[in-house]
C-alpha positions in Angstrom: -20.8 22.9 -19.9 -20.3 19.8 -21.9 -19.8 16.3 -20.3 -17.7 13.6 -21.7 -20.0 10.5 -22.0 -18.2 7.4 -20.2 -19.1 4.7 -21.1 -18.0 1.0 -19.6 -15.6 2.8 -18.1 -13.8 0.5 -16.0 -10.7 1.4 -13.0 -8.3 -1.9 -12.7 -5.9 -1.9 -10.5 -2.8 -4.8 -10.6 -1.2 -5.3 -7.4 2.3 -6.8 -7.1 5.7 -6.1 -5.7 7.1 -6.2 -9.4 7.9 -10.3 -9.4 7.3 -12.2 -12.7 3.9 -13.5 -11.9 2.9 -9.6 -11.5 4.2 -8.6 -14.9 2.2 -11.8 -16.5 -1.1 -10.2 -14.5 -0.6 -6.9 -15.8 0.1 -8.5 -19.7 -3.1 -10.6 -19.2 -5.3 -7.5 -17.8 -3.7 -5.2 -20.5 -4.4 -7.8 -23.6 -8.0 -8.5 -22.1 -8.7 -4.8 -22.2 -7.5 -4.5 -25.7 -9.6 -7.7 -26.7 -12.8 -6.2 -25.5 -12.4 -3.0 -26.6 -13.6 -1.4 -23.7 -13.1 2.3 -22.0 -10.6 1.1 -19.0 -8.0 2.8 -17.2 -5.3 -0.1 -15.6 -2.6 0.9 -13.0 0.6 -1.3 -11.9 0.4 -0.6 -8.0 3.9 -1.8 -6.6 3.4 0.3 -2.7 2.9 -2.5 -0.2 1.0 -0.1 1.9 -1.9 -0.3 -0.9 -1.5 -3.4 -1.9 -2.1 -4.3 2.0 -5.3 -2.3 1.5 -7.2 -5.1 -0.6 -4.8 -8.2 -0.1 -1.8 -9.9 1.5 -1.4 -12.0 -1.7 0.1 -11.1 -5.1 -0.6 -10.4 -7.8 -4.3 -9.2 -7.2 -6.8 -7.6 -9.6 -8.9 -5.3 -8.4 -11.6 -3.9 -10.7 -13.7 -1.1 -9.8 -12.3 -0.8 -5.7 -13.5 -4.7 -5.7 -10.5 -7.6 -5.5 -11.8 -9.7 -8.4 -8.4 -12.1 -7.8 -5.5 -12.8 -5.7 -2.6 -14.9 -5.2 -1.3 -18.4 -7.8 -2.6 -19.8 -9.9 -3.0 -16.9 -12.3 -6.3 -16.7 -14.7 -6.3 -17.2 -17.6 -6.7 -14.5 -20.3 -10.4 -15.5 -20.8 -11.1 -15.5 -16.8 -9.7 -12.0 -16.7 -11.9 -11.2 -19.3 -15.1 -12.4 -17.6 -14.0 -10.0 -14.4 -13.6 -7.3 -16.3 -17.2 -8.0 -17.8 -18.8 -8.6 -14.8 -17.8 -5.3 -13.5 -18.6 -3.0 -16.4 -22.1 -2.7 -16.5 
């Protein structure tokens, strides 16, 4: 049996009802991802029963089952970044 080799892979998760401040997140999460180059799989959860799971604030970021971000102001691009990072290794 052969295993694919993951590495850096990284599960993000963007929490939000669908309001504009949730789109921005998931742009900023998608474009960091791209920037870094890195093995990561991001999903746009809009169910307010899992959203209630991590936070009552949107949007959220939640990398790897931990919330990394919640609520205004947003990040910026390079603070999203420097989640992601810290959760990859």
């Amino acid at each position: 049996m052969i295993k694919a080799k993951k590495e850096n892979n990284v599960e993000i998760k963007v929490l939000g009802p669908g309001c504009p401040n949730c789109h921005k997140m998931e742009e900023l999460t998608t474009k960091a991802v791209k920037e870094l180059g890195i093995d990561a799989k991001v999903d746009k959860i809009t169910d307010i029963k899992e959203i209630m799971k991590y936070t009552m604030s949107t949007p959220a970021l939640v990398i790897n089952g931990k919330l990394k971000h919640s609520g205004k102001p947003l990040p910026s691009l390079e603070k999203v970044k420097e989640l992601i990072q810290q959760e990859k290794t």
